[in-house]
C-alpha positions in Angstrom: 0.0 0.0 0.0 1.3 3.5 -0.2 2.3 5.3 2.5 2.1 8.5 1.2 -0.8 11.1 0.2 0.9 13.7 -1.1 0.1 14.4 -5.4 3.1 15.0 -7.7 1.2 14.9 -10.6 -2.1 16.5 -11.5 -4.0 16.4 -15.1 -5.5 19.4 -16.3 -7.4 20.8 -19.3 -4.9 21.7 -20.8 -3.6 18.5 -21.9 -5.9 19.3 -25.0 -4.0 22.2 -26.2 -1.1 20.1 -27.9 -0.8 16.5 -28.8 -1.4 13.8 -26.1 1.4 11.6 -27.3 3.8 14.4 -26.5 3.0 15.1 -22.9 5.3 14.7 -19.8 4.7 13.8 -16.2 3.2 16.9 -14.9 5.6 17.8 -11.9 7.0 20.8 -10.0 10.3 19.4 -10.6 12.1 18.9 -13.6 12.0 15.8 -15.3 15.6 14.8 -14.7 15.2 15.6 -11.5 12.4 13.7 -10.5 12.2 9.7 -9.2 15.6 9.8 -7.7 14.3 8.2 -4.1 11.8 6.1 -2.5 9.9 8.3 -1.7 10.1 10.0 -5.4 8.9 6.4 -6.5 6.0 6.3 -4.0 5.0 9.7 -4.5 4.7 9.1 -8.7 2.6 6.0 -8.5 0.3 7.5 -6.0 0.0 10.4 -8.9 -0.5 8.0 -11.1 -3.8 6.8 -9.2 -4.9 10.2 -8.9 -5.0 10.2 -12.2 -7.6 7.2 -12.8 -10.1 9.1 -10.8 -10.8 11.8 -13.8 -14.3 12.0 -15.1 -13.3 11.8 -18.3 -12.5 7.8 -17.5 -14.1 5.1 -15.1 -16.0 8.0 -13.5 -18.1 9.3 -15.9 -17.2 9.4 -20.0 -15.2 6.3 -20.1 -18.0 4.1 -18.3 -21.4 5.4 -19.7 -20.7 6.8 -23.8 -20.0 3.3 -24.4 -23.2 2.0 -23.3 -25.5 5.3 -23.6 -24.6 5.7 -27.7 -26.2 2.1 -27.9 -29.6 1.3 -27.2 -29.6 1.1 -23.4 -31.2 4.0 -22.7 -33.0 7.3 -24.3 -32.9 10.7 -24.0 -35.6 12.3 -22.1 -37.7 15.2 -24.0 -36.3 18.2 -22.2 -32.6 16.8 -21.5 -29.7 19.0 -21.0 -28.2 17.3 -24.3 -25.5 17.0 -22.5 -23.8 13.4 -24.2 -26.1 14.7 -27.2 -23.6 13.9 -29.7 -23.2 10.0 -28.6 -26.9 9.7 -28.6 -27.7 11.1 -31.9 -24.5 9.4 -33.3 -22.7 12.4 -34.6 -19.1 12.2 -32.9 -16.9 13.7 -34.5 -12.8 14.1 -34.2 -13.4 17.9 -32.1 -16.0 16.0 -29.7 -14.8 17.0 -26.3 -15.4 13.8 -25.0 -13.6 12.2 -27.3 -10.6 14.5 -26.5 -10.8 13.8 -23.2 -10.9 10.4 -22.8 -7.9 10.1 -25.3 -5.8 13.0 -23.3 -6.7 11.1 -19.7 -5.6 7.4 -20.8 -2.2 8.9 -23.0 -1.4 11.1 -19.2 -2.0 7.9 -17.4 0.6 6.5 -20.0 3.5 9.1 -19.9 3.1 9.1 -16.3 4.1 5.5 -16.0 6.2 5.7 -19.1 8.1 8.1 -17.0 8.2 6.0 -13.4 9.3 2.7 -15.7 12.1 5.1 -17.5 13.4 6.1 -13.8 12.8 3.5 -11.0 16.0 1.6 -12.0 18.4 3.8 -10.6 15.7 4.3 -7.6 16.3 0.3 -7.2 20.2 1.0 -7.3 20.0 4.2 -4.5 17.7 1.5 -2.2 19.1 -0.6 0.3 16.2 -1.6 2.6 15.0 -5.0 1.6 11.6 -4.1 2.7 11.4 -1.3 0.4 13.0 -3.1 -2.5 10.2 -5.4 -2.2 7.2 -2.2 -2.1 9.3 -1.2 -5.2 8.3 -4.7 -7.2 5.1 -3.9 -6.0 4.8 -0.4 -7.1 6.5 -1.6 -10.3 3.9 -4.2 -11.4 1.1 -1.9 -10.2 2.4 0.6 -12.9 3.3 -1.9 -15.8 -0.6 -3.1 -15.4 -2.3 0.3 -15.5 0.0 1.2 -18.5 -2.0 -2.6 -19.8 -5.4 -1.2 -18.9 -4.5 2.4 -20.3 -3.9 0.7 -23.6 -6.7 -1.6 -23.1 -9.0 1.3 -22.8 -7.4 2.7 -26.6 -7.5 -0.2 -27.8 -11.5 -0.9 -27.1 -12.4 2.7 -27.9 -10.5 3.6 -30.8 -9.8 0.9 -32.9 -11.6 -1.7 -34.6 -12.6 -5.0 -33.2 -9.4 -7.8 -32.8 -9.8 -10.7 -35.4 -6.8 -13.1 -35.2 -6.4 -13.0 -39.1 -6.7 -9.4 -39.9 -4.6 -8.2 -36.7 -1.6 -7.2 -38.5 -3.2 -5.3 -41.2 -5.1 -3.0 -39.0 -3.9 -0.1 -37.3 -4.0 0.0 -33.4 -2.6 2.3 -31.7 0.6 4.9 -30.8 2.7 2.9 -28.4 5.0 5.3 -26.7 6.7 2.8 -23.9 9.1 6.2 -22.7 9.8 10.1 -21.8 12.8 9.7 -23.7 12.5 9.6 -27.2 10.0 12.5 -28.3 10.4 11.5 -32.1 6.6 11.3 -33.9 5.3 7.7 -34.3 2.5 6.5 -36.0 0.1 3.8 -35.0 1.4 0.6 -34.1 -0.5 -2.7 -36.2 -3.5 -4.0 -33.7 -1.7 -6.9 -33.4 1.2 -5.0 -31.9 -1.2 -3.2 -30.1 -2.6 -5.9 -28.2 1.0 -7.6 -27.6 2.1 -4.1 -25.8 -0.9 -4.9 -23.5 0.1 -8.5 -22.7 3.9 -8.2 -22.5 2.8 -5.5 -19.5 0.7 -7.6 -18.0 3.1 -10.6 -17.9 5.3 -8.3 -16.7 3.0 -6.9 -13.9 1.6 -10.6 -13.3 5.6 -11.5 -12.3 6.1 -8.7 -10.0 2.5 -8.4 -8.1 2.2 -11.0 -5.1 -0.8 -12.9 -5.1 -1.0 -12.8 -1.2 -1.8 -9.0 -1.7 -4.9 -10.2 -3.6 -8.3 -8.9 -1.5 -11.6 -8.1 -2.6 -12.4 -4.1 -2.9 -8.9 -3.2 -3.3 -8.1 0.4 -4.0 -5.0 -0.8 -5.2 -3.8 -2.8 -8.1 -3.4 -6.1 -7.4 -2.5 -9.4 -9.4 -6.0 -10.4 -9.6 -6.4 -7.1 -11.0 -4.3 -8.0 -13.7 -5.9 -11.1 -14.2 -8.8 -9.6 -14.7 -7.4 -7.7 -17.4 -5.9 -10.5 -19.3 -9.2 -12.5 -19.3 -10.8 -9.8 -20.6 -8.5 -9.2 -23.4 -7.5 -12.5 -24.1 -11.3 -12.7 -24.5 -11.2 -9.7 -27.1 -8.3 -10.8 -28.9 -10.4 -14.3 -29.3 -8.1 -16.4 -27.8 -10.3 -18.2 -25.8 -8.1 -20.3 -24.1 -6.0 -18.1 -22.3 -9.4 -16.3 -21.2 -10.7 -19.9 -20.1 -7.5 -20.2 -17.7 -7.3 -16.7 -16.0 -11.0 -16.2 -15.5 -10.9 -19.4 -13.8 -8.0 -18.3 -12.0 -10.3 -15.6 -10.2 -13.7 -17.5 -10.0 -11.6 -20.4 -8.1 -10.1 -17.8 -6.0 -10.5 -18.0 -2.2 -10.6 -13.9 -2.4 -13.4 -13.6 -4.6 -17.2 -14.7 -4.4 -20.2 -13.6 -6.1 -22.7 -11.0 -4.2 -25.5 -12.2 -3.5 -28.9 -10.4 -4.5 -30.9 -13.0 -2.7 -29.4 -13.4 0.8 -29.5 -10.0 3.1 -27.1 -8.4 4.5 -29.3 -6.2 6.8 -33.2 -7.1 7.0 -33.6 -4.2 3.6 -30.4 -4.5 1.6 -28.9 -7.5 0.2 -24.9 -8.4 -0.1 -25.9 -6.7 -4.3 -27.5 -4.1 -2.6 -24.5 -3.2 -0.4 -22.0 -3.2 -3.2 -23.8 -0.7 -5.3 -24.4 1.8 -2.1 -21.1 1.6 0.0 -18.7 0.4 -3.0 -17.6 -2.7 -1.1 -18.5 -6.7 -1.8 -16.6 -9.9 -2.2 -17.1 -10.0 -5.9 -15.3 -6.5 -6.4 -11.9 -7.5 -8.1 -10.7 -3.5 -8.3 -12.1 -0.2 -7.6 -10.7 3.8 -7.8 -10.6 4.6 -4.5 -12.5 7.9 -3.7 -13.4 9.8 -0.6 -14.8 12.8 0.8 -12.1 15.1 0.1 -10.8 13.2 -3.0 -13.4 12.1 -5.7 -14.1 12.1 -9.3 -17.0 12.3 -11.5 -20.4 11.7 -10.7 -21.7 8.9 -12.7 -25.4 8.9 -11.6 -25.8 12.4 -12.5 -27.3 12.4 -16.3 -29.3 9.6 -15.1 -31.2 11.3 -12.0 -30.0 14.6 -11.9 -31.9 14.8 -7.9 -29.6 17.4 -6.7 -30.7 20.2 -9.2 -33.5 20.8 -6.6 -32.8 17.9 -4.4 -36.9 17.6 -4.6 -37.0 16.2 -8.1 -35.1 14.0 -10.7 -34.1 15.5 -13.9 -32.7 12.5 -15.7 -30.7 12.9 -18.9 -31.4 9.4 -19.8 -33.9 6.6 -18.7 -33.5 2.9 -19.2 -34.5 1.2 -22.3 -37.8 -0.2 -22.2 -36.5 -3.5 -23.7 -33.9 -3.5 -21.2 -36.3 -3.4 -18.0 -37.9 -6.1 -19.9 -35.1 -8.2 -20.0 -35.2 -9.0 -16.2 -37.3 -12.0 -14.6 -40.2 -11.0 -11.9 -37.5 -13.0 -9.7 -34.2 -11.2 -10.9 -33.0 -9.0 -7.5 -30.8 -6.9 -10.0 -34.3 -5.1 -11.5 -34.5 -3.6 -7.9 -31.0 -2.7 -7.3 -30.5 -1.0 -10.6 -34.1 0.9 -11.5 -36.4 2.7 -9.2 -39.6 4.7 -10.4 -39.1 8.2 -8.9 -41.0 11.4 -9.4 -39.3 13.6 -12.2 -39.4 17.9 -12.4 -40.3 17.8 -16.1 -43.4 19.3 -17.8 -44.6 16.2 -18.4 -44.1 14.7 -15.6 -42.5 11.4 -17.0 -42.7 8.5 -14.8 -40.2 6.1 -15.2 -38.1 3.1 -13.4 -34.8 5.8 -13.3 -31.3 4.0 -13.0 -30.6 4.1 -9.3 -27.1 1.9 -9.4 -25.1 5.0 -9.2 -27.4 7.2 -6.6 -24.3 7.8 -4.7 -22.0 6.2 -1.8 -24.3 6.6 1.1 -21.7 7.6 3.4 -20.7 10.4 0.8 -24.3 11.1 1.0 -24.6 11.5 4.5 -21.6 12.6 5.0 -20.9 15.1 2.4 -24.4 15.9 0.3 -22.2 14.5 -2.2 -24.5 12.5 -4.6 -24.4 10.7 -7.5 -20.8 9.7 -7.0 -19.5 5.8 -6.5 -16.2 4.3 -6.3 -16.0 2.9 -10.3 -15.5 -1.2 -10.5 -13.7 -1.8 -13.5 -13.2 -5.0 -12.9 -16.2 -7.5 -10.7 -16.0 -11.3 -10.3 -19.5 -11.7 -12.5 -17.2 -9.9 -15.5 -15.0 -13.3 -15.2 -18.2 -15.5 -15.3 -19.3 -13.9 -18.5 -16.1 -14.1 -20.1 -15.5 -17.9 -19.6 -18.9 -18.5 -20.9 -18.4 -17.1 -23.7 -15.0 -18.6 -24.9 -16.3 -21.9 -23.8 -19.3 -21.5 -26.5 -16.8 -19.8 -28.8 -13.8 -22.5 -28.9 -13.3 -24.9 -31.7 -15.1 -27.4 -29.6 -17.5 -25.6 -28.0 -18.7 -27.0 -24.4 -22.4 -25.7 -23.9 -22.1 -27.4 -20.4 -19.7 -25.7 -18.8 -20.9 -22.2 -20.3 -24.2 -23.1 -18.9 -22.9 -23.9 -15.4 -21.2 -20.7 -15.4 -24.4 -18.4 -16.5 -26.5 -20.7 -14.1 -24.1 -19.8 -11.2 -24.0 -16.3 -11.2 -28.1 -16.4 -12.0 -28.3 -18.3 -9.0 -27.1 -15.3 -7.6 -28.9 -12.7 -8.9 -32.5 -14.6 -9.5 -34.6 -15.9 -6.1 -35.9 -18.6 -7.7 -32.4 -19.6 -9.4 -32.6 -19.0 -12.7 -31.3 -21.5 -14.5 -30.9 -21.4 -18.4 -29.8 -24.3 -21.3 -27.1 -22.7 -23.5 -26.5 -24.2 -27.0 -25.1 -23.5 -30.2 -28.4 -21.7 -31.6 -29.1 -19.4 -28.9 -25.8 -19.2 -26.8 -24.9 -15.6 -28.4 -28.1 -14.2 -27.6 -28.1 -15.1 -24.4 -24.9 -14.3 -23.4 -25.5 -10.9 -25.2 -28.5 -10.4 -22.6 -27.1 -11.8 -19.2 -24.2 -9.0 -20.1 -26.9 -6.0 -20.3 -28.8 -7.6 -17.1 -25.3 -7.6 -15.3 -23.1 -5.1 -16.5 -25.9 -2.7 -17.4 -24.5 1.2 -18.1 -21.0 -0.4 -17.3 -19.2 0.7 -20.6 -19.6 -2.9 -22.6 -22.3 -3.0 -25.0 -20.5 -0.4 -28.0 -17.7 -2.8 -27.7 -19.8 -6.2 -27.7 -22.0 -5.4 -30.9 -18.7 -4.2 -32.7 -16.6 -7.2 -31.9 -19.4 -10.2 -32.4 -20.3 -8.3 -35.8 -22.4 -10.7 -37.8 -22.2 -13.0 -35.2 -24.5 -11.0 -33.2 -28.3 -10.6 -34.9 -26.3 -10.9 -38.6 -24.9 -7.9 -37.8 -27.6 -5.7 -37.7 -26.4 -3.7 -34.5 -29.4 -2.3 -32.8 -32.7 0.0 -33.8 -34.2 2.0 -30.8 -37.7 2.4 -30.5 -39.5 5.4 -29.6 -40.7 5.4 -26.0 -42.6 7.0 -23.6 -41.3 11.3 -23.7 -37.9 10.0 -25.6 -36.5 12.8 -27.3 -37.8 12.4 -31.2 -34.3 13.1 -32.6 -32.3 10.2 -32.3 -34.9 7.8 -31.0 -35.6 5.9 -34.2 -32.2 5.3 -34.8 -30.7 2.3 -36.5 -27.3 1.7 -36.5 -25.5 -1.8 -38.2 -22.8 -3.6 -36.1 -20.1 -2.3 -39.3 -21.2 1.6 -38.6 -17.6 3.8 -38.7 -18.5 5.1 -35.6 -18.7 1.9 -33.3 -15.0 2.9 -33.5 -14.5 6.6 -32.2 -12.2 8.7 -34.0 -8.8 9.7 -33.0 -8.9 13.7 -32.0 -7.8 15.7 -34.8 -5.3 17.8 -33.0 -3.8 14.1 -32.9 -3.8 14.1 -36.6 -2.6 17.9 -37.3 0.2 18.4 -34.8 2.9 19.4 -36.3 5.1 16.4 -37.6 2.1 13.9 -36.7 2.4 10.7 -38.0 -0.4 9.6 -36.4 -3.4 8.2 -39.3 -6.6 8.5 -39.1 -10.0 6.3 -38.1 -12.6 5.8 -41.0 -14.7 7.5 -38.7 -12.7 10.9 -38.7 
């Protein structure tokens, strides 16, 4: 754990004003300077995970634009338009969001680019073995948020991995160091995607599994894990995405939360996880408090502290979506509530209530709206060995149904069991991931990478619904639309000396 609080590094707007690729560590002391000492060390990496609390990431943009530009939810008549572009489908290169999200993951980058350029001669100056040892750790911690950093890119920006075209599509900039400020253009995706798995081996080596907890602020090896499953499951090798999710659901840290036992005689062990951030089944979450917080990510979706009377959602829940859940399925309660709104006409409507707030921020603080993001949960793993088990050569529809059946035993009081097979396995592994990871940042990344895999491609088509905002609303989009993949930010493109190419989207 770190030991220290104080913030050598902070990101700012002003990231935006020249190209991300170029930026340094943002410090008071010069960048030769810097990192000489433990302490130097301790204080980057805690910058570092100030970093990962921006609302342009797992706080706000990172974690809802991928699931709000799909069909999950609708805009209400009277919105702020604020995400208006993602909803109506018109990104474009100067999109703010797009910007920003870019700018945040390429500072988390440079910032460990720079702490993986400098901790060697930290290591040499270091003589306590105890600190040599929260060095490793530090180290792996940093070589696996550089993984997810890319990850994140990777997902966002670039097209969907397929084993045979990898080498032919473009990924993305891979800038590994502070040192060498010549322009690069993108990397192949298949280069791309080894970047990610050489730092995860990397941090996987370093990172002690005995450090492993559930509702860890901190990166951890089962964090990593995490990560590899996931992208092992993305680059479809469904193997290696077999072995580490298993890793974590045979974990003696780890166990699903249960929506159908209690914790107190009104809220479940689900229930708990969603208002005080912590349960059994959280792999890794940005650690917030009081005083030290990010984005708010229930905001656009309730919107209560404009008068703290009424809600003033942004965006309700799909009606397809609330039909998705069983009469039986404990998630329906966690995640929607009907509430009164403010608006004219007086929409009633189950809101999203998942990201009300932390109640201790709550009571606390009157902060609402704001939780501690979980970018990685335990039912993630579940999903992801389901589906490589359908998806390998030799499929086994047993062990993927074993998998959905445990975590619906879970979520469903009367159990929930389901039959995967080879007809209907996509489409229900398609809907347990919106029943799960609903408004979790999957679903623009799902539809893109099954493709015609997925209803033959055809993406989605909303439906208009009760005071949905006409434009946008009758949307249909197919699963090959340019803009599943965002474009890079043209001031990435017209830097000067920029080698960087662009998206078909651009």
């Amino acid at each position: 754990m770190l030991k220290s609080i104080k913030i050598l590094f902070v990101a700012s707007a002003a990231l935006l004003a020249v190209s991300c690729l170029d930026k340094q560590p943002q410090s008071a002391i010069p960048q030769q300077q810097g990192m000489q000492t433990f302490d130097d060390a301790e204080q980057t990496v805690t910058g570092i995970y100030s970093l990962l609390k921006s609302g342009a990431l797992y706080s706000g943009h990172l974690t809802i634009l991928p699931d709000l530009q799909t069909d999950l939810v609708y805009a209400v008549d009277g919105y702020s338009n604020t995400y208006g572009s993602f909803w109506l489908w018109t990104i474009r290169s100067t999109t703010s969001e797009i910007e920003s999200i870019y700018a945040a993951l390429y500072q988390i980058i440079a910032n460990c680019n720079f702490y993986l350029d400098y901790i060697d001669r930290v290591v040499a100056a270091t003589t306590d073995d105890t600190k040599l040892k929260d060095l490793d750790t530090y180290t792996g911690e940093v070589y696996a948020i550089r993984a997810l950093a890319y990850s994140e890119l990777l997902k966002c920006y670039c097209k969907a991995y397929h084993p045979e075209t990898a080498k032919q599509e473009l990924g993305v900039v891979l800038r590994t160091t502070t040192l060498d400020k010549q322009p690069l253009p993108r990397a192949s995706l298949y280069d791309s995607y080894q970047q990610v798995i050489r730092d995860l081996e990397r941090a996987e080596e370093l990172l002690d599994e005995k450090n492993d907890a559930y509702s860890s602020a901190f990166v951890t090896r089962a964090m990593a894990c995490a990560l590899h499953a996931r992208v092992a499951l993305y680059m479809e090798d469904w193997q290696t995405a077999i072995d580490y999710s298993t890793e974590l659901i045979d974990s003696r840290n780890f166990a699903l939360s249960s929506a159908v036992s209690y914790y107190t005689n009104d809220m479940t062990y689900f229930d708990y996880m969603w208002n005080y951030d912590v349960a059994t089944e959280v792999i890794w979450r940005i650690g917030f408090t009081t005083t030290s917080y990010g984005g708010a990510l229930g905001q656009v979706f309730l919107g209560f502290n404009t008068d703290y009377t009424y809600y003033y959602p942004d965006y309700v829940p799909a009606e397809w979506v609330l039909g998705l859940y069983s009469d039986g399925d404990m998630r329906y309660s966690s995640y929607f509530y009907t509430l009164p709104t403010g608006y004219s006409h007086a929409l009633q409507w189950p809101l999203l209530v998942k990201y009300f707030g932390n109640q201790d921020f709550i009571n606390n603080a009157l902060i609402y709206h704001t939780v501690m993001p979980k970018p990685f949960r335990l039912a993630e793993q579940y999903l992801i060995r389901a589906e490589a088990y359908c998806r390998q050569s030799t499929p086994n529809f047993s062990a993927a149904t074993k998998d959905i059946s445990a975590l619906r035993a879970t979520r469903i009081a009367s159990g929930g069991g389901i039959n995967l097979t080879a007809d209907n396995y996509i489409e229900q592994i398609a809907s347990e991931r919106v029943r799960e990871l609903y408004m979790e940042g999957f679903r623009l990344h799902d539809i893109k990478r099954w493709g015609n895999l997925y209803r033959n491609g055809e993406g989605f088509t909303r439906t208009p619904q009760s005071n949905s905002l006409d434009e946008g609303s009758t949307l249909a989009v197919k699963a090959d639309n340019p803009l599943f993949v965002w474009p890079i930010p043209i001031h990435e493109i017209e830097a000067p000396g920029s080698l960087v190419q662009p998206n078909e989207s651009n």
